[in-house]
C-alpha positions as CSV (number, residue, x, y, z in Angstrom):
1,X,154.7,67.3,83.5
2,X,152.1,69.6,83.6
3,X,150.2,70.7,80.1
4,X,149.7,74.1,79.0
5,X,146.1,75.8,78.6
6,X,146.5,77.1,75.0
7,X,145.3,80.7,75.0
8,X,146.2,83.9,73.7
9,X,147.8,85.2,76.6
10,X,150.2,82.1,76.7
11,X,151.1,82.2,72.5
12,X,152.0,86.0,73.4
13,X,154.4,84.8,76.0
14,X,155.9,82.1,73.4
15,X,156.5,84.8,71.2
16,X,157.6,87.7,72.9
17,X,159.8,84.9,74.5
18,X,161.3,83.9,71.2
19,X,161.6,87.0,69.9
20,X,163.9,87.8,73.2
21,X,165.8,84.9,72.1
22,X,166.6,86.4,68.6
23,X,167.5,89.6,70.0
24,X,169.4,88.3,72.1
25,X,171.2,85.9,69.3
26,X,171.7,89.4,66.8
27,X,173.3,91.1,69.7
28,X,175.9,88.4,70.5
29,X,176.3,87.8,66.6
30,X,176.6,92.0,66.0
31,X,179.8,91.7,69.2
32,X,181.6,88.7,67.2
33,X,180.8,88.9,63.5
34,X,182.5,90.9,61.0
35,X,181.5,93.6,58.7
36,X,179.8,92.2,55.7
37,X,176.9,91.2,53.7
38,X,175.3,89.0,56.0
39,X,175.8,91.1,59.1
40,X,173.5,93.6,57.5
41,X,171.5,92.0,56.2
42,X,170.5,90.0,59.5
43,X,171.4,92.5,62.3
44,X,170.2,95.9,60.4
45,X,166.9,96.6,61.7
46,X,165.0,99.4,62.8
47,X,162.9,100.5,65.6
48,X,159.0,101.3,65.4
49,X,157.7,103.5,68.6
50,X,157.2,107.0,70.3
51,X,160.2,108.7,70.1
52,X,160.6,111.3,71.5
53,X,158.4,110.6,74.4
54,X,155.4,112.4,75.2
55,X,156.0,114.1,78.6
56,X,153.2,116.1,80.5
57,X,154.5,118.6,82.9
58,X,152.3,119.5,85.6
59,X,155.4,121.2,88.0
60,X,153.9,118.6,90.8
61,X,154.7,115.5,89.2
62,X,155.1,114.6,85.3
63,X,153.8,111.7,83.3
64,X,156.1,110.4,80.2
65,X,154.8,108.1,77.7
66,X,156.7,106.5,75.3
67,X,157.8,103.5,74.1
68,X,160.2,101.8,71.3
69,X,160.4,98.1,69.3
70,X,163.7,97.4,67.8
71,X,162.9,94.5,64.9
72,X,165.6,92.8,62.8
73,X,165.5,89.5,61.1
74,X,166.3,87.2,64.2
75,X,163.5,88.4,66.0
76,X,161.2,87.5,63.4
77,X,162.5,84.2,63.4
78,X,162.8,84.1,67.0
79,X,159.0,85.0,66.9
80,X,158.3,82.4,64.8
81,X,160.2,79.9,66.1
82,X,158.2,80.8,69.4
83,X,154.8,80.3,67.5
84,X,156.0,76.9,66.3
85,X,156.9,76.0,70.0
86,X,153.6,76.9,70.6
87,X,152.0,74.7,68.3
88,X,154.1,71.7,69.8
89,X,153.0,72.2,73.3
């Protein structure tokens, strides 16, 4: 089994993959849960980006920039739990 280099590059990948993980988690917990409490308090979350996009026109081609992060609770934990899988490698 081969060993991991640690770097920066690779603890990003750890994370964004755990915080993929949580997202994914919340989303099948938001299709199956019911209304309550905990539902918001672990699925509620909100998004941090450019929105609307910035779009520049130039009638031969246009360039749009924008992008959006949608953060609840289980992608912090996700994140985290992808930091401490980090550390373990």
């Amino acid at each position: 089994m081969a060993i991991l280099r640690k770097s920066n590059t690779v603890l990003l990948g750890f994370v964004m993959g755990g915080g993929f993980f949580g997202s994914v988690l919340a989303e099948a917990l938001k299709r199956f849960s019911s209304e309550g409490l905990l539902r918001d308090v672990f699925l509620k979350g909100f998004g941090i980006g450019i929105n609307p996009p910035f779009t520049l026109d130039l009638h031969l081609f246009s360039f749009t920039l924008g992008f959006t992060i949608a953060i609840n609770l289980f992608v912090v934990l996700g994140a985290l739990f992808g930091v401490l899988v980090y550390k373990q490698v």
